[in-house]
C-alpha positions as CSV (number, residue, x, y, z in Angstrom):
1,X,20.5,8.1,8.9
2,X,19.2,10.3,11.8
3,X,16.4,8.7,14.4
4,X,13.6,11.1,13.6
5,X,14.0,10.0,9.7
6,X,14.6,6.5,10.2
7,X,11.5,6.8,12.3
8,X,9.3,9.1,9.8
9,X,10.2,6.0,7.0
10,X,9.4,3.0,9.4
11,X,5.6,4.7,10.4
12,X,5.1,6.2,6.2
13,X,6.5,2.1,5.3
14,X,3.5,0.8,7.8
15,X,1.0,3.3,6.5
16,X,1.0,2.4,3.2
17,X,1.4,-1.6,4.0
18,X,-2.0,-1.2,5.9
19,X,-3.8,1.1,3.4
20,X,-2.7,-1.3,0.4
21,X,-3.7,-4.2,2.4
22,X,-7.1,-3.2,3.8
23,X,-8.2,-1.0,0.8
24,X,-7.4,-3.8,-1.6
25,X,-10.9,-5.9,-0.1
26,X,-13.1,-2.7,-1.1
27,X,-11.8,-2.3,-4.9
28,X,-14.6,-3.0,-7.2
29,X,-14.7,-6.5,-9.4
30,X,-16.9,-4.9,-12.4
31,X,-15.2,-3.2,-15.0
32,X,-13.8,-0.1,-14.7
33,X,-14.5,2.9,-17.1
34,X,-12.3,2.1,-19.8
35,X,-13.3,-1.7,-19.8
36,X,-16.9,-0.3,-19.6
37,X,-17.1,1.7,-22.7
38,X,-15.1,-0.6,-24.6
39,X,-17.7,-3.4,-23.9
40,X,-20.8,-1.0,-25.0
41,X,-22.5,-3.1,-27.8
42,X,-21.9,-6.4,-26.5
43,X,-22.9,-8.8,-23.2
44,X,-20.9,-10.8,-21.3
45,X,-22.3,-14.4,-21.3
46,X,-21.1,-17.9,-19.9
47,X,-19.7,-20.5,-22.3
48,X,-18.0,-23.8,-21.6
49,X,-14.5,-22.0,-23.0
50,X,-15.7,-19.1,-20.2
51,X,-17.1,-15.9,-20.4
52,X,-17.6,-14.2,-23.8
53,X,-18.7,-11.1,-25.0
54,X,-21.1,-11.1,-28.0
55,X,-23.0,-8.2,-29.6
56,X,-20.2,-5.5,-31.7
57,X,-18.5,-3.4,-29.2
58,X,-14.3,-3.1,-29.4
59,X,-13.7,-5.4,-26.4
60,X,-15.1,-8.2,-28.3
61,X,-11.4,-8.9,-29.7
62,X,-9.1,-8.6,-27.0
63,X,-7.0,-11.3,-25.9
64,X,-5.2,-11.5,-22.5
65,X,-2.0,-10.1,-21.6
66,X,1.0,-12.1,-21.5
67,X,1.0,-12.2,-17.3
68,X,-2.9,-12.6,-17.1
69,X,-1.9,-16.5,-15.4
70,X,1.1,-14.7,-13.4
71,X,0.6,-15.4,-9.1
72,X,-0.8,-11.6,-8.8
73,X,-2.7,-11.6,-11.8
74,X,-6.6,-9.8,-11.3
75,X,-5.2,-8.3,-7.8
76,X,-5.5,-11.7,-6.2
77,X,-2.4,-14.5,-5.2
78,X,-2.8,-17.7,-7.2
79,X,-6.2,-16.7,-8.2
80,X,-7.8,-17.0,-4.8
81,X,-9.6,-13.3,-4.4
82,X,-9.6,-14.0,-0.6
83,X,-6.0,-13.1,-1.1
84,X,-6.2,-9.3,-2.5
85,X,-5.0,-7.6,0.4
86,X,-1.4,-10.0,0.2
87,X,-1.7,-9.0,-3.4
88,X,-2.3,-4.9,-2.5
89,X,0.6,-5.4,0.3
90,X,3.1,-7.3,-2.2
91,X,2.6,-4.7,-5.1
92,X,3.0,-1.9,-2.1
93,X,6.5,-3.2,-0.7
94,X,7.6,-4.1,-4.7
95,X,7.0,-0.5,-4.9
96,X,8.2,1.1,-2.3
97,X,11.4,-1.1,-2.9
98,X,11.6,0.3,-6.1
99,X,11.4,4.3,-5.3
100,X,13.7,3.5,-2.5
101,X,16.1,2.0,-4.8
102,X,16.0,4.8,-6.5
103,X,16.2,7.2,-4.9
104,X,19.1,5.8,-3.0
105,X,20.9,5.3,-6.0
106,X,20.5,8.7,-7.4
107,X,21.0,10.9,-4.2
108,X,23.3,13.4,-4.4
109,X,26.4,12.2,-2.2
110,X,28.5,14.6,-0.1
111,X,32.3,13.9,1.0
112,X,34.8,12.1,-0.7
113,X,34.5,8.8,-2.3
């Protein structure tokens, strides 16, 4: 790999670690619009099982996914929300990983194997 694209990777790689990690603290805790219109119809109150929605709106039924007690479950590590840029940072590298892999894999090779 030449210098200027081993270079180009290494600064893109760092760009995205510090926009996943610092933009994670600003995303929004309230629902976003999908959760919002699902959960017209109802309120969100405290019980002693948690929160609940009453009134008749289609959220009122849902259950939690299967990885809602996972480590980087609700954008945070272990639960802790003073953790969501680690959690923004780990999903960024898991990614980036991923495409690399890839794309690595499915280049198109020259010369002879």
């Amino acid at each position: 790999m030449s210098v200027p694209r081993r270079r180009f990777l290494l600064i893109f790689a760092l760009v995205v670690l510090v926009v996943a990690g610092g933009v994670a603290y600003f995303a929004d805790s309230d629902p976003d619009g999908l959760d919002a219109v699902t959960q017209r119809g109802c309120e969100t109150v405290q019980t002693q099982q948690g929160e609940q929605l009453r009134g008749d709106c289609i959220a009122q039924h849902t259950t939690d996914h299967a990885l809602s007690e996972g480590p980087l479950a609700d954008y945070a590590v272990g639960g802790d929300d003073r953790f969501t840029g680690v959690a923004g940072i780990i999903g960024a590298l898991v990614t980036l990983a991923a495409a690399g892999g890839l794309f690595w894999g499915l280049r198109r090779r020259t010369g002879e194997r």
